[in-house]
Every structure is written in structure tokens, then in C-alpha cells.
N, C-alpha and C positions, 0 to 999 in steps of 0.2 A: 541707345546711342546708335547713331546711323554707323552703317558700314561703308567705309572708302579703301579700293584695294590701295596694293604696295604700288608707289608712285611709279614702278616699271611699269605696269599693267595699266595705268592710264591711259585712257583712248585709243587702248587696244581693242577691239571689238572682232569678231568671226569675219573671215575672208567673206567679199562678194559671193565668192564661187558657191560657200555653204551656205549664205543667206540667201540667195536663189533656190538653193536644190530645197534646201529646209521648206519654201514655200511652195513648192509645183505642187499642182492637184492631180491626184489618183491618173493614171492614164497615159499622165506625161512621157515627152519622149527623152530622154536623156541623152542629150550630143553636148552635153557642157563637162559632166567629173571627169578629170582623169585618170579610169577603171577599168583596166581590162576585162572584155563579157569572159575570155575565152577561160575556160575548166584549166584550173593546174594541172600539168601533165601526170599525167598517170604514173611518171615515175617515183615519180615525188609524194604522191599516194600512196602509193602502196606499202614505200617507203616506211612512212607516218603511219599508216595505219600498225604496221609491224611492232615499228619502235613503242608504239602506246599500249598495245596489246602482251611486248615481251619484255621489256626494260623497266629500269627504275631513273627517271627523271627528275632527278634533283635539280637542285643549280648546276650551272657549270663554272668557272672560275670567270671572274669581272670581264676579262678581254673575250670568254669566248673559247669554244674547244681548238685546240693546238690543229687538230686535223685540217678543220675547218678553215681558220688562218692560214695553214698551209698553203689551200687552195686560192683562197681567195690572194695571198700574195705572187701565186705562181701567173696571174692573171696581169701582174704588172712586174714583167720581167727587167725595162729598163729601169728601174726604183729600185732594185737591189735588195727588195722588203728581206726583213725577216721576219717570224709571227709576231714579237714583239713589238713591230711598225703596226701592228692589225688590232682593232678592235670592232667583234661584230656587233651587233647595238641594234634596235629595236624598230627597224626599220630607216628609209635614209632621211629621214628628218630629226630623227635624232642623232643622225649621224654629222646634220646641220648645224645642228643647235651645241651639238659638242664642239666644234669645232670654230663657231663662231664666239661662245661665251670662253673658252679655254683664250682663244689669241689675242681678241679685242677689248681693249680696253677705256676709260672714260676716257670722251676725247677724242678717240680714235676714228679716222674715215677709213669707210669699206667701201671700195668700189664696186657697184653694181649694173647688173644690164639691166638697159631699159628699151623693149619692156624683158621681165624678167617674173620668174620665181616670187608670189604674193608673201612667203615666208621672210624670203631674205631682207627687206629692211626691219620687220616685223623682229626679228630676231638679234639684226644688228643695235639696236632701239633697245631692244632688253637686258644689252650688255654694255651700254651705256655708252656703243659706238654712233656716228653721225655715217648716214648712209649718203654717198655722192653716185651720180649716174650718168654709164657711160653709153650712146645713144646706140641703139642698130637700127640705124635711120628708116623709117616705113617707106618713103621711096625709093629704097635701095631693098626693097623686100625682105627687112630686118637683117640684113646682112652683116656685117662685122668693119666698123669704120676705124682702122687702126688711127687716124688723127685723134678724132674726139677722144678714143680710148688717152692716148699718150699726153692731150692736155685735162685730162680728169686727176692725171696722180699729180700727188703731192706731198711736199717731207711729211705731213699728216697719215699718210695712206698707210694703214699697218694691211690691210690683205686686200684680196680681189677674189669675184668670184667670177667663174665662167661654167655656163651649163651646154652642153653639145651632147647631142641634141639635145634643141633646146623646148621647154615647157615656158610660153605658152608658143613659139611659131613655128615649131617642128625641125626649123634650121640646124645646119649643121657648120660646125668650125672647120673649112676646110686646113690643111697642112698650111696653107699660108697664112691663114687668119694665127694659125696656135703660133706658125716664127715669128711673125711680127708683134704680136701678145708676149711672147716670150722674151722678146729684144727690147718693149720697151720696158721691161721690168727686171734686166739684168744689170748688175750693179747696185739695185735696192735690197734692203730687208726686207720687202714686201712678199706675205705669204699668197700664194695662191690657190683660192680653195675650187677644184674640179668637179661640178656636180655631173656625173657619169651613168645616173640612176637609167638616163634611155639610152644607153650606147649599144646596146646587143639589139635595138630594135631602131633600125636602119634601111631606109631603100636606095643608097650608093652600091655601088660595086664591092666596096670594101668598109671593113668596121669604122668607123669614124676613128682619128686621133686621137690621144690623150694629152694633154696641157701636159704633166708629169713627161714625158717623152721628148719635150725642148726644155722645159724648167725645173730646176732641182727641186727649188722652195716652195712644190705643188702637193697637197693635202686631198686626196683622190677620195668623193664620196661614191657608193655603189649601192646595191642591193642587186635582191631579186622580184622586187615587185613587181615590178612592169614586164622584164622580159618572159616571166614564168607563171604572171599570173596570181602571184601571192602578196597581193597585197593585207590581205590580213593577217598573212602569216607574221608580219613583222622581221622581216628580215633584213638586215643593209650591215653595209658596213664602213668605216672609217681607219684610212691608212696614210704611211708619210711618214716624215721627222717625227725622229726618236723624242727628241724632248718635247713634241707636240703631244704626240700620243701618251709620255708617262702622265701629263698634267690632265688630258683628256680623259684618262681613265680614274682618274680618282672622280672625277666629275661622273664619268657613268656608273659607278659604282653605287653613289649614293642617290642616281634618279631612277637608276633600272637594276641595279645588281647585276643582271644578265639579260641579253637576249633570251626569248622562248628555246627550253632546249628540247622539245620535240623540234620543233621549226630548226632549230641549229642541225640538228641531228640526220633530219630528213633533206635541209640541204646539202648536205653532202654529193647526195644524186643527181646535182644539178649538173655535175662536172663531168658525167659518162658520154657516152656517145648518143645513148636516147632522148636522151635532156637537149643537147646538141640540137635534134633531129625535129625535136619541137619545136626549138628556135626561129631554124627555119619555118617551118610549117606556120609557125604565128607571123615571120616576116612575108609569109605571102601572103596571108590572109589579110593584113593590113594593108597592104601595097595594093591589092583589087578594092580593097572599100576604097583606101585614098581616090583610087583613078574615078571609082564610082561618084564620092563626095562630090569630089571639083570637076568634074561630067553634068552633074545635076544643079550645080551654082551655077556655071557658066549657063547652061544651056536653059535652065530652068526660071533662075530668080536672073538671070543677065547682069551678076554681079561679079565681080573680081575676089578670088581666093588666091594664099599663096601658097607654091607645090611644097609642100616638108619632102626633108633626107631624109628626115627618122622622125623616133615619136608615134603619136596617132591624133596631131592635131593641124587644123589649117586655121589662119587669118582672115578672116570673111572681110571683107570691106563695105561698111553700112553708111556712110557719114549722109550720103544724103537722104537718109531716112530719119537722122535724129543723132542724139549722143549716144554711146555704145548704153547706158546705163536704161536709156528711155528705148533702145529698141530691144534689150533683152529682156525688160519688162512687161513689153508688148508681144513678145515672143511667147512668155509665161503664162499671159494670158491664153495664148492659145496653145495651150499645152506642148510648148517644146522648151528646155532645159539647154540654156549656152551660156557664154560667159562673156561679161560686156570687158572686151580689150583695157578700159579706162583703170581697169584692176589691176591690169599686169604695170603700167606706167604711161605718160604721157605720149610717148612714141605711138603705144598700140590705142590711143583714142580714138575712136571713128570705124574700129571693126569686131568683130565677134572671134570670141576662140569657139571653135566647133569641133568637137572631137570625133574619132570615127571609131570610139569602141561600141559600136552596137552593127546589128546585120544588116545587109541589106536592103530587104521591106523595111526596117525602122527607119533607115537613113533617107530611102526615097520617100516615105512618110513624114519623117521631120522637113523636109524639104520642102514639102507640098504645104504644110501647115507654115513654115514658114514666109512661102511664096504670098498663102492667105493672111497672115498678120499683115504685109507689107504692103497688100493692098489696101487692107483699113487702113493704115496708117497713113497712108497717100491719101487718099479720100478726105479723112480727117482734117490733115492741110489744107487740101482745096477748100 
């Protein structure tokens, strides 16, 4: 008898992003995952190497070690957290998925940014919520359109998500964009879930905002993969209303039992001053590739990129070379790895996401090999 999954799982299929990387040939350059190259800090090592070699590593309890929540609550001082508002979890997609399947339910619209996070309809869709989207207009270089936002809700809307910086345009939610986000959602029950995952990886002056810091009813997702490097370590976490989190955790309980408790345990470290000091040292090092990246679009391929606050990714603008899908294809050919905008949502159609965790030589490499696809492609037209 043939096999048909659970009709959640219907025509679900792997993001663009991994249907791309799954197919590059040997050599490729990789400007499309979003992977930090750089080594997890040494502190954090050494850390982990200790705790493996001296401890005994059980589980830890469902939410995660008290220490741990500690800190991670200390991090969001207007929330009031207690460890109890905290659950660390297995990275922040699960910390996603916790939080999308716990509040929404059949019926329910989530509002999304478009373009946005390939997870988040994917996810609202599994919980048998109806995704609606709210635009950050490409001529407005994905910026934050408080109108569109404010005619998207509706007595339907049980949450919203906001990501700053954001994956895939690097943008960031200035203080204005969070008050006016926040004004038009005051008065509702509407939850608002904060994906926070690149907030420590910023090129403003200062940290970016938190949605939670203008609206009570905000759900703050986190980790440390991105600023720290560890993305395999599996680490994130998820915080906010109390009765979000009791229902939240019965949910993680029975998909993960616990976060990694090495990884739990070694994140501890992240919270010293060394850890701190890396931070830093990874926000410069992104900050010289960024200037590098859109130095070598502009000058290079003479095309339009958009500058990211944070993050490690830019906007490439392709449209007149083809649909974003037909010129990352073409790009794959000649061994460079990006990701056709048409994936994030209809706004980012017409450009590439290009990331800039790789060095320098790779980045003026993929850039050259890109310059070379674009001329076949041209040609090809004519």
C-alpha cells in the first residue's frame, strides 16, 4: 500500500535554500546558508571540553538549567522574566515551532513579513494557522511599512511575527518602526512573537531594539547560533507569558525532552566578558566583509545591493537578468551557492540573498564567478 504523509505535511517539501546547497558541485562557493565560518570562541571551548571530560551529563529538567534561564532572563530586563518565563530548547527553530504550534490554532491568521523567515509560513501551515503578509516594500529597501502592517490585522490575527535583524535583508526595526508595531497592536489579544536570533550581530551604533520593550504580549525568540558561532551546538531559547511558556513546555518536553546539556552547560560562558569581547571581534569582522560584499556588487557586477544594520546578509537586485529562481540556478552552474529572493516572499522577487559568512578571497571569488554567469546569461538572450 502506498505511503501518503499526515495531511500537515502535504506539500511541504525542503526550503529553496537546502535544495540549492544539496545540489552545488564540489568547489562551490557558498554565499547563500546562513553559517557563520568564524570558530566558536575559545571560551566556549574550553568550557565544553572540560564539562565532557569532568562531569556527568544527564538530562537536565524540560525548561533547561535554572542557571542558564537565569541569564538568559537577565538579558531581557523590561519582561520582568522569571526562569520560569524561559525555556532553553534546541536551537531557535525550535524555539519557533514551539511557539507557533502552542498559540495558533485552526483558523487562525499569523501575520508575517514579507519577505521573511522560509520557516514561518511553513510552520504556521503545520498548526493549522492561515499565514497573511505584511509587505517591507523592495522600494523602500525592505524597510518597515507601518500602513500595510496596520491593514493586515484582523479580529482573525491571533499573533505576529517580527524578526530584527532581519534573515533574509539584514534590516533592522528601528525604535520607530517597534512604536508604531507596537500602537497598532495595543488593544488586541494579538501575541507577538520576536525573532531576536541576530540581534548581538549588528552594524548600528547601538544593539537593535526589542518588540518586548514597547509590547507586553511579545514572545522573544533568541539563541546563540549566530552571534557565537554555534550553530550546531543547538542552542536558543524561548521566553514571555507565563501561560505561553507552561503550555510551551509540555510541547518541548515530548519533542526534545531537553536542550544539549553539554551545550547548556558551556553556554553558561557566553555571558563573561571574553565572550563579550568576541562579539565584538565577530561584529567587525562582518562589518569589513559587508563594506567588502557591496564594494564588489556595485563596482563589480554594477548592480544594486541593500546595506544590512545587522545580520550577514545583502539583497542583490537581479530582475533584469531573469527570475531570482532562474538566476540562482545559473549561478549554481558556475559554482556559487545564493539564494533566489522568490523564497523569502513576493516582495524579495527579482533579487538574491548573498551572504557574507565566508572571507574575503571567497567573496571576491564568488563575485567574479558571478559577474561570469551574468555574462552568459546576457549573451544567451541576445
Amino acid at each position: 500500500m502506498e505511503f501518503a504523509p499526515a495531511m500537515r505535511l502535504r506539500g511541504i517539501q525542503k526550503s529553496a535554500i537546502r535544495q540549492l546547497f544539496d545540489r552545488a558541485r564540489p568547489g562551490s562557493i557558498n554565499i547563500g546558508l546562513g553559517e557563520p565560518d568564524l570558530p566558536t570562541p575559545d571560551v566556549i571551548r574550553r568550557e565544553a571540553v572540560r564539562i565532557i571530560s569532568e562531569e556527568q551529563n544527564g538530562y537536565t529538567t524540560h525548561a533547561g538549567l535554572p542557571a542558564l534561564r537565569e541569564r538568559v532572563a537577565s538579558d531581557y530586563t523590561g519582561m520582568n522574566l522569571a526562569p520560569e518565563q524561559v525555556i532553553i530548547t534546541a536551537g531557535s527553530q525550535e524555539a519557533l515551532y514551539l511557539a507557533l504550534m502552542t498559540i495558533v490554532d485552526h483558523g487562525d491568521e499569523v501575520l508575517l513579513p514579507d519577505p521573511g523567515f522560509v520557516a514561518y509560513p511553513t510552520i504556521v501551515r503545520m498548526a493549522g494557522g492561515v499565514p497573511v503578509f505584511y509587505r517591507l516594500p523592495k522600494e523602500k529597501d525592505f524597510g518597515f511599512d507601518a500602513e500595510d502592517f496596520r491593514r493586515r490585522l484582523s479580529p482573525r490575527t491571533k499573533a505576529v511575527v517580527a524578526i530584527s535583524p532581519s534573515n533574509p535583508t539584514g534590516r533592522v526595526l528601528s525604535a520607530e518602526d517597534l512604536q508604531m508595531m507596537s500602537e497598532a497592536l495595543r488593544g488586541t489579544s494579538v501575541f507577538a512573537i520576536s525573532d531576536e536570533i541576530y540581534r548581538d550581530l549588528y552594524f548600528t551604533k547601538e544593539r537593535p531594539g526589542s518588540l518586548s520593550e514597547y509590547y507586553e504580549r511579545t514572545i522573544v525568540i533568541g539563541g546563540l547560533s549566530k552571534s557565537m558561532s554555534m550553530t550546531g551546538w543547538r542552542l536558543g531559547w524561548l521566553c514571555g507569558d507565563a501561560r505561553v511558556l507552561k503550555a510551551a513546555l509540555v510541547l518541548h518536553g515530548y519533542v526534545t525532552t531537553c536542550a544539549s546539556t553539554v551545550s547548556q552547560k558551556a553556554a553558561l560562558a557566553a555571558w563573561t566578558e571574553e565572550a563579550e569581547a568576541d562579539r565584538a571581534k565577530a561584529r567587525a569582522i562582518f562589518l569589513k566583509r559587508r563594506d567588502h560584499l557591496l564594494s564588489l556588487i556595485s563596482n563589480e557586477l554594477s548592480l544594486r545591493a541593500v546595506t544590512p544594520e545587522g545580520a550577514f546578509y545583502t539583497m542583490m537586485e537581479v530582475s533584469t537578468h531573469g527570475s531570482s529562481m532562474e538566476v540562482a540556478e545559473s549561478l549554481l552552474e558556475h559554482g556559487v551557492i545564493t539564494v533566489p529572493g522568490g523564497a523569502f516572499g513576493q516582495e524579495s522577487e527579482g533579487t538574491l540573498r548573498v551572504s557574507f559568512c565566508a572571507d574575503l578571497p571567497a567573496l571576491t571569488e564568488g563575485v567574479r564567478r558571478i559577474g561570469e554567469a551574468l555574462k552568459v546569461s546576457s549573451v544567451g538572450k541576445v
